[in-house]
Backbone bond lengths (Angstrom), bond angles and torsions (degrees), N, CA, C in turn:
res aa  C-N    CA-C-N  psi(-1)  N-CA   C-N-CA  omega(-1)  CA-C   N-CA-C  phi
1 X - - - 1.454 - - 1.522 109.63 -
2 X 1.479 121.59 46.58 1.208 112.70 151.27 1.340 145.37 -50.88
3 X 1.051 130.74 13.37 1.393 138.76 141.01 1.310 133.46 -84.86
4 X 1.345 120.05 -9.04 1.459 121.48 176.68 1.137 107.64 -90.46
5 X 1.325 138.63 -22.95 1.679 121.26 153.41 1.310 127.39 5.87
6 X 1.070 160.90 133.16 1.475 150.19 159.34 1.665 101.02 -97.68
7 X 1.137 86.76 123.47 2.003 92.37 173.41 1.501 120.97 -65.49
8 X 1.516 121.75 127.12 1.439 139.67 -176.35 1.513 92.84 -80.97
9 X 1.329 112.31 150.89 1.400 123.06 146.61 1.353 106.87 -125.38
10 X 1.274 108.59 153.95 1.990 108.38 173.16 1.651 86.04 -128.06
11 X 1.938 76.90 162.82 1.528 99.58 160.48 1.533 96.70 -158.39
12 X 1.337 105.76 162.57 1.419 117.17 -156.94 1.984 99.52 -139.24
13 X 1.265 94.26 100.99 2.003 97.22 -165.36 1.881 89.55 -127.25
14 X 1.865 87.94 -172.57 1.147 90.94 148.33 1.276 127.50 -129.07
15 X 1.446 130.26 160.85 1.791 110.31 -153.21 1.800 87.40 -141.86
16 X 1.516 103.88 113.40 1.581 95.07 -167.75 1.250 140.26 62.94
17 X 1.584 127.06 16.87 1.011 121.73 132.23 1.836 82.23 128.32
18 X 1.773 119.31 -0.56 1.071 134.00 164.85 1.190 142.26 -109.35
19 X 1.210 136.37 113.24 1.607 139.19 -172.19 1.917 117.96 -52.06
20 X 1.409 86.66 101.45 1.399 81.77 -166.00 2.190 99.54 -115.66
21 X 1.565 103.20 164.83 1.603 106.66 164.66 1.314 113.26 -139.17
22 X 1.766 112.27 117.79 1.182 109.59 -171.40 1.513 106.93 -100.22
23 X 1.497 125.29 161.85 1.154 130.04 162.80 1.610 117.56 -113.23
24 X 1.119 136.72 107.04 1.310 134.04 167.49 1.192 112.33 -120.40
25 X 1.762 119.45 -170.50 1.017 146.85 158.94 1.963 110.15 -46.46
26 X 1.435 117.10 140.07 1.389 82.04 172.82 1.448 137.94 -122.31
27 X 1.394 89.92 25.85 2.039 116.35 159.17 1.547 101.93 -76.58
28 X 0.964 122.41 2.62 1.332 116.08 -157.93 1.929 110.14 -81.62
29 X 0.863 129.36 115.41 1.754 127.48 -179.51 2.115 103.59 -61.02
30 X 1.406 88.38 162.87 1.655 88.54 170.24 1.638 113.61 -70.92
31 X 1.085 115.35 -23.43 1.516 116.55 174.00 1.365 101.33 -55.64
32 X 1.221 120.62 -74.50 1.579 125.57 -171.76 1.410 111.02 -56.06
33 X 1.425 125.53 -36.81 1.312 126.31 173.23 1.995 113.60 -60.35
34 X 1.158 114.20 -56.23 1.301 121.92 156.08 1.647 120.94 -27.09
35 X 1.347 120.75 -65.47 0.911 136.06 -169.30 1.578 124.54 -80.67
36 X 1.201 111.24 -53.75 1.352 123.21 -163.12 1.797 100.06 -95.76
37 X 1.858 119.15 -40.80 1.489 114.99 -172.40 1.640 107.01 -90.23
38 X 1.647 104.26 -12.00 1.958 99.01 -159.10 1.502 101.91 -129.27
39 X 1.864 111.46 -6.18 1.707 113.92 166.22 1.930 93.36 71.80
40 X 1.292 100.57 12.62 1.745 80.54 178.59 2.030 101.12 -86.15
41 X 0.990 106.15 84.61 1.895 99.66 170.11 0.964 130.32 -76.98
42 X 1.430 125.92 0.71 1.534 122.60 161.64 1.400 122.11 -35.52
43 X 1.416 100.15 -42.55 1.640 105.06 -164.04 1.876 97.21 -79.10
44 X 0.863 111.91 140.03 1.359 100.49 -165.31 1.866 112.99 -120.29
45 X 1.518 116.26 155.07 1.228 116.45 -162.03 1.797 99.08 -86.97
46 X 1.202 104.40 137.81 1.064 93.44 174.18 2.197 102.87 -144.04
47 X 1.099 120.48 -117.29 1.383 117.42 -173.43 1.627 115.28 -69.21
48 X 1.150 107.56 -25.86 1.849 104.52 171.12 1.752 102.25 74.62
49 X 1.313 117.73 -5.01 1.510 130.46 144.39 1.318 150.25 -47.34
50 X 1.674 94.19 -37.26 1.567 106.55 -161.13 1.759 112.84 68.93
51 X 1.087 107.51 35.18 1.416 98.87 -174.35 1.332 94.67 -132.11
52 X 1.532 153.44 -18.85 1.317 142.61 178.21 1.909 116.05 -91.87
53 X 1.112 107.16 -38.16 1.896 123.90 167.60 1.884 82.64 93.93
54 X 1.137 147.45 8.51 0.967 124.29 -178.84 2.231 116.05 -57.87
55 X 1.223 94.39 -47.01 1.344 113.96 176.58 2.010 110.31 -67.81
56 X 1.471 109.58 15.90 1.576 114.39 164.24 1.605 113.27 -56.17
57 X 1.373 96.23 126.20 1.438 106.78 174.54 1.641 96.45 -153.28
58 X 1.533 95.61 153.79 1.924 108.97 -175.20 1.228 111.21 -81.56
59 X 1.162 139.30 119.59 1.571 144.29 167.40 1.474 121.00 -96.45
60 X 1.275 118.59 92.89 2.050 107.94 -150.60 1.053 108.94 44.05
61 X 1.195 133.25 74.16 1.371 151.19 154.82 1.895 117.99 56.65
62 X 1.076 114.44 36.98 2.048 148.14 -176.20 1.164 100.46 -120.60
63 X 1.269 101.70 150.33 1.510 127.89 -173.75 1.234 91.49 -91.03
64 X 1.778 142.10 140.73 1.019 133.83 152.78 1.150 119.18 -127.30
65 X 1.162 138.66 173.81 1.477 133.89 159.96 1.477 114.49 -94.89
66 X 1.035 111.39 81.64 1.856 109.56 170.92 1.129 124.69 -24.45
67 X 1.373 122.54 -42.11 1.648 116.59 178.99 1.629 115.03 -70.80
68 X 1.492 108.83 -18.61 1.512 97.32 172.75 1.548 120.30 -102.18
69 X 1.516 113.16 20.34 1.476 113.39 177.58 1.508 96.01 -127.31
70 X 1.402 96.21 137.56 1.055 132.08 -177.25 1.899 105.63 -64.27
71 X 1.569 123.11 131.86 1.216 111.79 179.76 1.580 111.77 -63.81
72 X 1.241 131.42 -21.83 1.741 141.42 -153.82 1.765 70.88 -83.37
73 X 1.126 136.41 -39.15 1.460 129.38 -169.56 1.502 141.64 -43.37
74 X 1.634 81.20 -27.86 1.649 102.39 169.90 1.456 143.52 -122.78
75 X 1.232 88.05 43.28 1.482 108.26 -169.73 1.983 97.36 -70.41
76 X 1.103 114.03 129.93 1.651 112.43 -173.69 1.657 128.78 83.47
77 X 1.359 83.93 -13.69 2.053 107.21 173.62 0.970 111.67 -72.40
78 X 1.846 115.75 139.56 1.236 115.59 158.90 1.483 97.64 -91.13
79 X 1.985 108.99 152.91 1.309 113.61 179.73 1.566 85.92 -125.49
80 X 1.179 103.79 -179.04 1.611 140.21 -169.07 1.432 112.30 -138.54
81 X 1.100 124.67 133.52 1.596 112.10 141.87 1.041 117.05 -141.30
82 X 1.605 120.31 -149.82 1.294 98.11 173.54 1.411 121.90 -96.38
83 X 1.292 124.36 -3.53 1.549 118.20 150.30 1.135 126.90 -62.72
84 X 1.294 106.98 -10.03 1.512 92.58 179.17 1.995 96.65 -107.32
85 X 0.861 136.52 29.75 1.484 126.66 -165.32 2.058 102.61 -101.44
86 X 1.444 107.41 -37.50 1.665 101.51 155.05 1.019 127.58 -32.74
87 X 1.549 123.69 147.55 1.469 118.48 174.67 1.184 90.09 -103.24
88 X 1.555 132.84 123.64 1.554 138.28 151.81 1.782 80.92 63.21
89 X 1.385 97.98 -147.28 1.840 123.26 179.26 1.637 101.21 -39.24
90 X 1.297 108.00 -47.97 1.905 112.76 -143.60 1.733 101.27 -84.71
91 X 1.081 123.18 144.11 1.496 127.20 178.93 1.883 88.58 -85.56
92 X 1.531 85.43 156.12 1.461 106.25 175.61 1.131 108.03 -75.03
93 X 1.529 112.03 150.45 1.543 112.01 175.85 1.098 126.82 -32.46
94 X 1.564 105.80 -49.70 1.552 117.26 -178.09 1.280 120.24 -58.20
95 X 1.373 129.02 -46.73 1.430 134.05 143.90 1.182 121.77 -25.33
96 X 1.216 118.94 -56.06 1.664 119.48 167.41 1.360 125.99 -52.25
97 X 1.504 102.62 -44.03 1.438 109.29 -176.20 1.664 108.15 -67.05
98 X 1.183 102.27 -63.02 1.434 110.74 166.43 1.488 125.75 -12.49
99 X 1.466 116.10 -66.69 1.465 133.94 162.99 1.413 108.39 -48.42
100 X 1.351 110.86 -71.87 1.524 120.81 -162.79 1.575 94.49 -41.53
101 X 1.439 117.01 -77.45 1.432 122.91 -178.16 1.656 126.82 -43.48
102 X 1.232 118.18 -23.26 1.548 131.82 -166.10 1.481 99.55 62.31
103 X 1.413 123.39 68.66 1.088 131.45 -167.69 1.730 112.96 -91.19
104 X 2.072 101.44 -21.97 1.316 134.28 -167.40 1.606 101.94 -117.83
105 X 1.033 120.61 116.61 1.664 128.26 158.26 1.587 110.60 -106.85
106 X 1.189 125.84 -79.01 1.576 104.45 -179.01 1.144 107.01 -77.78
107 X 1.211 143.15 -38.99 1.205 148.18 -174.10 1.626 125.39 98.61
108 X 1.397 114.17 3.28 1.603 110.64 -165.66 1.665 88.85 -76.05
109 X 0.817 122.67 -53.17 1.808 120.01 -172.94 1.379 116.10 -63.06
110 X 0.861 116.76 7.90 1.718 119.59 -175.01 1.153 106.37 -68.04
111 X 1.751 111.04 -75.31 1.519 112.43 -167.27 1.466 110.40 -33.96
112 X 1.271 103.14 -66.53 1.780 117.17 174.56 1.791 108.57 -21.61
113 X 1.459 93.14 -82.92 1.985 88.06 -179.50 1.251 103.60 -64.78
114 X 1.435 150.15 10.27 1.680 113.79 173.13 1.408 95.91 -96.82
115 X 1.409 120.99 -43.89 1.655 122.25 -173.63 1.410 104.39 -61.68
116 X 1.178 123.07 -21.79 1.864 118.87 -167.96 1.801 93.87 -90.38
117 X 1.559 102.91 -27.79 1.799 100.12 -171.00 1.872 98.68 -75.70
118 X 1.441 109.64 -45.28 1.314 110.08 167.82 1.419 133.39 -32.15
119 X 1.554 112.07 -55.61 1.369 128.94 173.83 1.632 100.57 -48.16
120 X 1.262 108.55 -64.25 1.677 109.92 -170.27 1.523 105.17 -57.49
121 X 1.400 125.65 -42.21 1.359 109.33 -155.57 1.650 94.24 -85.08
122 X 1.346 124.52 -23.60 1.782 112.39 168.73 1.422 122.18 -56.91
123 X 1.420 116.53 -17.47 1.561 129.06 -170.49 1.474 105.28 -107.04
124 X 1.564 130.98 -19.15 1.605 143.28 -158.01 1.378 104.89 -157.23
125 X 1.359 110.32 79.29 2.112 87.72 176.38 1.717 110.68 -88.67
126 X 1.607 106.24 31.09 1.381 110.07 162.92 1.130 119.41 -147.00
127 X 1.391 124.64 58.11 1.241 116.51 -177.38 1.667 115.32 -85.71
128 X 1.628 95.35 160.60 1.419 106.05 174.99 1.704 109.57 -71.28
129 X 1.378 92.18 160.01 1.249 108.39 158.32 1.573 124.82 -26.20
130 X 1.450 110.32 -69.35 1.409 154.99 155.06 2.099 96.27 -9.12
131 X 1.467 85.10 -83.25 1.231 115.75 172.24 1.584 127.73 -17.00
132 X 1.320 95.08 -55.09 1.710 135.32 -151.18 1.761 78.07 -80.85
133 X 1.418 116.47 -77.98 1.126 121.55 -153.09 1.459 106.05 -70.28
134 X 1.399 139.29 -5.87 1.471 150.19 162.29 1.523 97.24 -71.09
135 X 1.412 138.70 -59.91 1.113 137.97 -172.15 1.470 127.57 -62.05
136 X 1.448 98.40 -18.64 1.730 127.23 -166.19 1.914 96.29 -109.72
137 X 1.200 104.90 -12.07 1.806 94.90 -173.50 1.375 128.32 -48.78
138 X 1.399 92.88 -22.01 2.066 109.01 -160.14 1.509 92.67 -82.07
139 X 1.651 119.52 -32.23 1.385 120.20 -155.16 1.935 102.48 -81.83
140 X 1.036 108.43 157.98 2.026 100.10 -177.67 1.635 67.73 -155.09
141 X 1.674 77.22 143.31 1.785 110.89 -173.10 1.540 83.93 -149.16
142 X 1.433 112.30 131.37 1.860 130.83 172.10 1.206 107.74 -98.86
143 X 1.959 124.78 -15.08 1.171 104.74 -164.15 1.794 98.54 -98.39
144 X 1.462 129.73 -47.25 1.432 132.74 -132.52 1.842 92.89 -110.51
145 X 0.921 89.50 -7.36 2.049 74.36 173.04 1.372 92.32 59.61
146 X 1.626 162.38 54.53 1.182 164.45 14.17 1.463 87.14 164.07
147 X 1.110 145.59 -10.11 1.328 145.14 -173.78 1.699 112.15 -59.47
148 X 1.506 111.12 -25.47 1.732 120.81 170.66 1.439 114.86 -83.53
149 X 1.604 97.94 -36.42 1.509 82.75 174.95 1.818 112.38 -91.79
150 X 1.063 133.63 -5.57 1.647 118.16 142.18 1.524 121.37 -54.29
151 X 1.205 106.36 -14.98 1.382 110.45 -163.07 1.795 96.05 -95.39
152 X 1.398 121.00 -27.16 1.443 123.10 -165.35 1.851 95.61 -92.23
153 X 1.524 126.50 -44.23 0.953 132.60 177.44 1.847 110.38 -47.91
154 X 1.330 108.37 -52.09 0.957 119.23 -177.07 2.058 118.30 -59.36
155 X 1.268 103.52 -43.34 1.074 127.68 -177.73 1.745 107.99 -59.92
156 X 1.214 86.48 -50.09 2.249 99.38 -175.01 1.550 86.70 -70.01
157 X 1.136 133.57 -47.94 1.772 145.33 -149.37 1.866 69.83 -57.35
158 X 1.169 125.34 -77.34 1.191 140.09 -136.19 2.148 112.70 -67.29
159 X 1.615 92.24 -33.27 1.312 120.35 176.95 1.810 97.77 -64.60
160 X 1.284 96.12 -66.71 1.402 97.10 -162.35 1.767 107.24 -52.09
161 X 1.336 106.72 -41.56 1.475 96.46 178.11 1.527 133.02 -50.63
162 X 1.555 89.41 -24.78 1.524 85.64 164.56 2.032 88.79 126.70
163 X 0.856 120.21 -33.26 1.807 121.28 154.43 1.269 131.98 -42.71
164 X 1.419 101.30 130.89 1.374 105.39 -170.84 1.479 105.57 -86.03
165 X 1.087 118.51 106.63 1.700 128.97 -172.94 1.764 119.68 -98.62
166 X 1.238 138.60 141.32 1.289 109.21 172.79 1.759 83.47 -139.95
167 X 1.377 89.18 137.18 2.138 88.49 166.59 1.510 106.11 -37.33
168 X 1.109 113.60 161.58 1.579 132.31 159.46 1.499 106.20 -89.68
169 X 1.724 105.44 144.64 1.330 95.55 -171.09 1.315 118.61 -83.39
170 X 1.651 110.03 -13.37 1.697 87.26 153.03 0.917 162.03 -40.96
171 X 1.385 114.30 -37.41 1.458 155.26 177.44 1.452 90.21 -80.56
172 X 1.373 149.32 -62.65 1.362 126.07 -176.10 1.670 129.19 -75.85
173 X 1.186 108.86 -3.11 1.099 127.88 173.04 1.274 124.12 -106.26
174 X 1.506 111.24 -45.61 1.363 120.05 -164.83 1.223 118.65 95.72
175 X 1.467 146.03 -17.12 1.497 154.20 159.38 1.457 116.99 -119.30
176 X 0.918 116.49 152.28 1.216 117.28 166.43 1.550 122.72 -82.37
């Protein structure tokens, strides 16, 4: 029964800062490749559209939508996700900010806006307001009304520069 074989595709990238070679299916998107061939689930499933950003992951250092790239796509790519977005032990600023602020309530949209806030703040470590929410457009969050996470982006923006920043306690509370 040489025809029942199922055909492999490989690709040979790097995924977190490690040289990796995957074998899958080869209809298969980077979402599904992520998830289902390499167990990385951070990146999370969401509309299979390109229209929610939940499934954001870095492709040479770009925001992409995983569900609309093809896994054969990244053969020689560096990827990102959100396991790999820690430095060593320490969470990234943005991670921090995130928490500190309650920037995350359910959490499925997270990965999506921290890797898409990442991209911007490696290219802008001062962006506007303005800015923030252009970079964040692709991402849709139902729970936080997005006003914390401009507020957490902004906050890491400010950390990383080298400023000593602390949320406002409005923003961590919600009243003054």
């Amino acid at each position: 029964m040489a025809g029942n074989k199922k055909e492999k595709a490989r690709a040979s990238f790097t995924l977190n800062g490690e040289s990796v070679e995957a074998s899958f299916a080869p209809h298969k998107t980077l979402l599904e490749v992520l998830r289902e061939d390499l167990g990385l689930t951070g990146t999370k499933h969401g509309c299979e559209l390109g229209e929610c950003g939940t499934c954001t992951v870095l492709v040479d250092g770009r925001a992409v939508l995983s569900c609309l790239v093809l896994g054969l796509d990244i053969e020689g790519c560096s990827v990102v996700t959100i396991e790999g977005m820690a430095e060593g032990p320490r969470l990234h600023p943005l991670q921090e900010t995130f928490a500190d602020l309650g920037a995350a309530q359910c959490g499925y949209c997270t990965p999506g806006f921290l890797l898409a806030a990442k991209e911007l703040l490696e290219r802008n470590a001062n962006p506007a307001r303005e800015e923030i929410k252009e970079a964040l457009s692709g991402n849709l969050c139902r729970c936080t009304g997005y006003l914390k996470i401009f507020e957490a982006v902004e906050l890491a923006a400010a950390r990383m520069r080298g400023e000593t920043a602390e949320p406002a306690k409005e923003t961590i509370f919600g009243y003054e």
